[in-house]
C-alpha positions as CSV (number, residue, x, y, z in Angstrom):
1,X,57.6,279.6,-6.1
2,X,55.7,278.1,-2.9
3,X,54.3,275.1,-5.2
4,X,57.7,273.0,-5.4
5,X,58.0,273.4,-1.9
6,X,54.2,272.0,-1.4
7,X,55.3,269.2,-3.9
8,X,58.7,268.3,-2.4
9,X,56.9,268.3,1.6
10,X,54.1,265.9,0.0
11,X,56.6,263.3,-1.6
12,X,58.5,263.6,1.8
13,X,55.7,262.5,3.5
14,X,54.8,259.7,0.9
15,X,58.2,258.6,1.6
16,X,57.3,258.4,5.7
17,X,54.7,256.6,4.9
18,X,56.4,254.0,3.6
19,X,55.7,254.7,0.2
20,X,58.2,252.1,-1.5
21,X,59.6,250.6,-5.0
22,X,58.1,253.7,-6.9
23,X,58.3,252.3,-11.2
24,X,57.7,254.2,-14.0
25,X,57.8,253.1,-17.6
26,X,58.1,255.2,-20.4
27,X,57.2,253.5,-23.6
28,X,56.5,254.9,-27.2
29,X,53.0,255.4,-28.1
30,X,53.4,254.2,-31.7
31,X,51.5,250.9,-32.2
32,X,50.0,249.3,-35.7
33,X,46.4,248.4,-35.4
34,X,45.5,244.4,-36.2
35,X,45.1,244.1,-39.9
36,X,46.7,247.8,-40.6
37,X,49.9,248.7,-42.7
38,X,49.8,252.3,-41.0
39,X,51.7,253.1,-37.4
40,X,49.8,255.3,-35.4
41,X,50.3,257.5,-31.8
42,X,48.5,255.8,-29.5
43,X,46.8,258.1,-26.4
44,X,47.1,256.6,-22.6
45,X,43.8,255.3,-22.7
46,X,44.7,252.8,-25.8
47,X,46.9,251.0,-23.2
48,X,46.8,248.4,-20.2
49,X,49.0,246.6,-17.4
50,X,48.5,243.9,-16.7
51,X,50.3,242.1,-13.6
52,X,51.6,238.8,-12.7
53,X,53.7,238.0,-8.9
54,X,53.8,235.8,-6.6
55,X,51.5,236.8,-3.5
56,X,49.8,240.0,-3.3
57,X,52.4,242.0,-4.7
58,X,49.1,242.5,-7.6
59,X,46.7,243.5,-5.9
60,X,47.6,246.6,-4.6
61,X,49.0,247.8,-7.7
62,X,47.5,250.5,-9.2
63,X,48.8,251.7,-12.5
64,X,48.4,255.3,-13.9
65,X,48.9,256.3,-17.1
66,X,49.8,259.2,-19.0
67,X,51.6,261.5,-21.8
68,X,55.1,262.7,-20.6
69,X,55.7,266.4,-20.8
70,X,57.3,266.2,-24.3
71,X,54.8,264.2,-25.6
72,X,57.1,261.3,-26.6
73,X,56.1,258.8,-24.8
74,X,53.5,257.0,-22.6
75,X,54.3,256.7,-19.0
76,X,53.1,254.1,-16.9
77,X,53.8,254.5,-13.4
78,X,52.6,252.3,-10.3
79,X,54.3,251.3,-6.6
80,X,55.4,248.0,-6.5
81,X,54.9,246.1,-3.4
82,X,58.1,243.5,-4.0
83,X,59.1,241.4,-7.1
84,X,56.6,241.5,-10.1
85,X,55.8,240.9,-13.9
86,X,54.0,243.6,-15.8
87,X,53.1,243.6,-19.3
88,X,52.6,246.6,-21.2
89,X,50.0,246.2,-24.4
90,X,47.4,248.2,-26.9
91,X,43.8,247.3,-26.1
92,X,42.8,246.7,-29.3
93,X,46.2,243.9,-29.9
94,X,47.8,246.0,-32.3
95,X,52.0,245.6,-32.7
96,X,53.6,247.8,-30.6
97,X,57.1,249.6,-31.5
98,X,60.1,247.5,-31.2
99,X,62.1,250.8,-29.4
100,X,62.6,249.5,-25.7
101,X,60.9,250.9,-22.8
102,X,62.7,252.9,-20.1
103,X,62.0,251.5,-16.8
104,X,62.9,253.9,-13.6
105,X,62.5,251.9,-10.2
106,X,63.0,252.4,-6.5
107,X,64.6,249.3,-5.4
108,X,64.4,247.0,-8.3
109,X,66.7,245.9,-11.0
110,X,64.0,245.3,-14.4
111,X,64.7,243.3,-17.7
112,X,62.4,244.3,-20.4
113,X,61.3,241.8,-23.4
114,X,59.4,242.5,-26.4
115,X,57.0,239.2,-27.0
116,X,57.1,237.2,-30.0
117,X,54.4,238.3,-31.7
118,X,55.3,241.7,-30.8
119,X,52.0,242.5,-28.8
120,X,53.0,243.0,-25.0
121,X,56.2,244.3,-23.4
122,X,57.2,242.2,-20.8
123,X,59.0,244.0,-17.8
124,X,60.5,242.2,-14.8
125,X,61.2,243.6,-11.7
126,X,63.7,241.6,-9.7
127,X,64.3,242.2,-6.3
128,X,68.1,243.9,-6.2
């Protein structure tokens, strides 16, 4: 139908624009609650970015988050402005599940670190 086209035209003008280093994480939703023996799926809204760069590359960076189509995982996705640090954690501090993240990026090479205490995903984008 007409609505690809209409999708494809608008990413091709995002891309005129300028519209750079496109990222998107896909993490699992499963994370354990402080203080609970029980796993559970966690929605979008139970999660938060946080950033950490050099300059400015922060403060434009606006992260949106969501189910992917098969339910499987949460996807974070945000434009990143050059070189950055992001960490991916539950609001409420629970552990999150050890199975790495997937990180897609326009422009970057990432490395992906689960924290110590097992709280926060750390995931570097280097410039390539």
């Amino acid at each position: 139908g007409d609505e690809m086209g209409d999708e494809a035209d608008a990413m091709a003008a995002a891309d005129e624009v300028g519209v750079q280093g496109r990222v998107t994480v896909e993490a699992s939703p499963w994370f354990r609650p402080e203080g609970s023996v029980a796993w559970q799926r966690g929605t979008p809204d139970e999660f938060e970015v946080e950033c950490r760069a050099e300059g400015d590359a922060c403060s434009s960076l606006l992260a949106t988050f969501r189910t992917t189509q098969n339910q499987e995982a949460i996807e974070v996705s945000f434009n990143a402005a050059g070189p950055l640090e992001i960490s991916i954690s539950s609001k409420t501090g629970g552990e999150l599940d050890y199975r790495e993240p997937i990180v897609t990026s326009d422009g970057f090479g990432s490395q992906v670190e689960l924290s110590e205490d097992g709280k926060e995903w750390k995931i570097t984008l280097l410039a390539e």
